[in-house]
BAVO-985828 format. One record per atom (N, C-alpha, C): x, y, z. Coordinates in steps of 0.2 Angstrom, whole numbers, padded with zeros to 4 digits, always signed. Each point is the difference from the previous one (the first is absolute). Layout:
% residues N
XYZ;...
This chain:
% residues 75
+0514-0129+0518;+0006-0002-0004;+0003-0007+0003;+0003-0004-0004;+0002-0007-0001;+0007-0001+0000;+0005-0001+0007;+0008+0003-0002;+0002-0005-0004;-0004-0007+0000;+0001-0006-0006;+0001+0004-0005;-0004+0003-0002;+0001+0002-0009;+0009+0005-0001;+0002+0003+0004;+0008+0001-0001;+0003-0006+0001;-0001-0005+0003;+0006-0008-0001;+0002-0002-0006;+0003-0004-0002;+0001-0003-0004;-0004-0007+0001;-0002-0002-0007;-0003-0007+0002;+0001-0005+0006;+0008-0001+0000;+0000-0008+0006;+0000+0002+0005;+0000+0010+0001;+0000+0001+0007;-0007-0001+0003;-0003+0002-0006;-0009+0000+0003;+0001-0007+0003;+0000-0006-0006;-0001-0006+0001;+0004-0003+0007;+0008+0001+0000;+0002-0001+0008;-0004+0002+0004;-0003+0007+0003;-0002+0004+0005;-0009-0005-0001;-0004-0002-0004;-0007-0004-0001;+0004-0006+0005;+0003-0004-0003;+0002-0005+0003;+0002-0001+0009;+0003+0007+0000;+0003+0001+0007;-0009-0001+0005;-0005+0005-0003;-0006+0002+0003;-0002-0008+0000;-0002-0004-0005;+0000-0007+0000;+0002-0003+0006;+0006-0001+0000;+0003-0003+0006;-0002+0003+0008;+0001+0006-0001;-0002+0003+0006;-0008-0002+0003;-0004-0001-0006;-0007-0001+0001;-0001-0009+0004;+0004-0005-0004;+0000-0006+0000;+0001+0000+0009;+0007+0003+0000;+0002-0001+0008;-0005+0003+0006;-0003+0006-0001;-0005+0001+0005;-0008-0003-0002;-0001-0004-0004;-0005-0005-0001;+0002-0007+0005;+0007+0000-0002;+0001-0008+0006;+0000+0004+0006;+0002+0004+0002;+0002+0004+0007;-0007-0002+0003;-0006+0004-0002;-0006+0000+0000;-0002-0008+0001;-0001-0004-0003;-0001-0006-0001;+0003-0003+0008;+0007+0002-0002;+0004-0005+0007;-0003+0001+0007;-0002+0009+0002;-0001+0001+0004;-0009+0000+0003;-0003-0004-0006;-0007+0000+0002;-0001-0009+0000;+0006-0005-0004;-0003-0007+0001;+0006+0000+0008;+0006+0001+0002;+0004+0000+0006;+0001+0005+0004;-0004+0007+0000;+0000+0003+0006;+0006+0002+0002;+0005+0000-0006;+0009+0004+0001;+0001+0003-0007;+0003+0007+0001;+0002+0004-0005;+0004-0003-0003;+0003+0002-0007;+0007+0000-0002;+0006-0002+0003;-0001+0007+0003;+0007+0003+0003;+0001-0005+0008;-0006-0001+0002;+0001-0005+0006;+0000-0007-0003;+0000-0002-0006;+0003-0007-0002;+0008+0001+0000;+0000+0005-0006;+0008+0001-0001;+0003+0000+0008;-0001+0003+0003;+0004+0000+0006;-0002-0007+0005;-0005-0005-0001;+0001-0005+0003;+0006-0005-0003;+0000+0000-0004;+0004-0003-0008;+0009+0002+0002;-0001+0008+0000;+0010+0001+0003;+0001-0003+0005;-0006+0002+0006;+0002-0003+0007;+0002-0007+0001;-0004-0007-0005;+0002-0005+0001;+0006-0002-0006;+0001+0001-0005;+0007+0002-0002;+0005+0000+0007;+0000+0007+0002;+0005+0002+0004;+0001-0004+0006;-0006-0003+0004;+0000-0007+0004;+0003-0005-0001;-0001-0002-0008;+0003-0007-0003;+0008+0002-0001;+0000+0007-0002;+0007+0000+0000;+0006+0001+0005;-0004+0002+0004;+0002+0001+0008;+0003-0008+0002;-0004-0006+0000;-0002-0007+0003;+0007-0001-0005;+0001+0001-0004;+0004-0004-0007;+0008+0001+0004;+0000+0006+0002;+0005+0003+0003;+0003+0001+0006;-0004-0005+0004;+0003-0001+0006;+0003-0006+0002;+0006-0003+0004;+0002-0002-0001;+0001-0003+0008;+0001-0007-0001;-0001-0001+0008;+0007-0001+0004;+0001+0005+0005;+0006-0002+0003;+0007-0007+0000;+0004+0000-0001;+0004-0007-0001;+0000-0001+0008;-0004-0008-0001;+0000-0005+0006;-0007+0001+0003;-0005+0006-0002;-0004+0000+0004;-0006-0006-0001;-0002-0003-0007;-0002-0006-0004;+0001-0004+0004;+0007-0002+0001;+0002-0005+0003;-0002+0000+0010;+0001+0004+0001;+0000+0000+0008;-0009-0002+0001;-0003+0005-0006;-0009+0001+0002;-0003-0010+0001;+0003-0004-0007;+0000-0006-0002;+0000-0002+0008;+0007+0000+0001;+0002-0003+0007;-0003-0001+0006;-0004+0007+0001;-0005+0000+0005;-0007-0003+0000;-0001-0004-0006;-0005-0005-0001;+0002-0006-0001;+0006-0004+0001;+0003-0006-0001;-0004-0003+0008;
């Protein structure tokens, strides 16, 4: 038995589509991790970490006078 054959057309066609997509993505998966030796999920989470590094850096803020004092010890 075929649960497709109870949907309605665009639902079959949504759900092919969904299989599609899902197919595509575990072909690159496959691909990534046999030409660079890193899963998905271990790119995506190198990817967050330096985000969150660069956002971290973006938002630090250097004490007032410390620039100046550091300068001064190299005059």
């Amino acid at each position: 038995m075929n649960p497709e054959h109870d949907l309605p057309e665009y639902e079959v066609r949504i759900l092919r589509a969904i299989r599609r997509i899902i197919r595509a993505v575990d072909m690159h998966s496959k691909q990534l991790q046999g030409k660079q030796d890193i899963t998905t999920p271990q790119l995506i989470a190198l990817i967050s970490t330096g985000k969150a590094w660069r956002d971290a850096g973006e938002n630090i803020k250097p004490k007032p006078g410390s620039q100046s004092q550091h300068h001064r010890g190299r005059d």
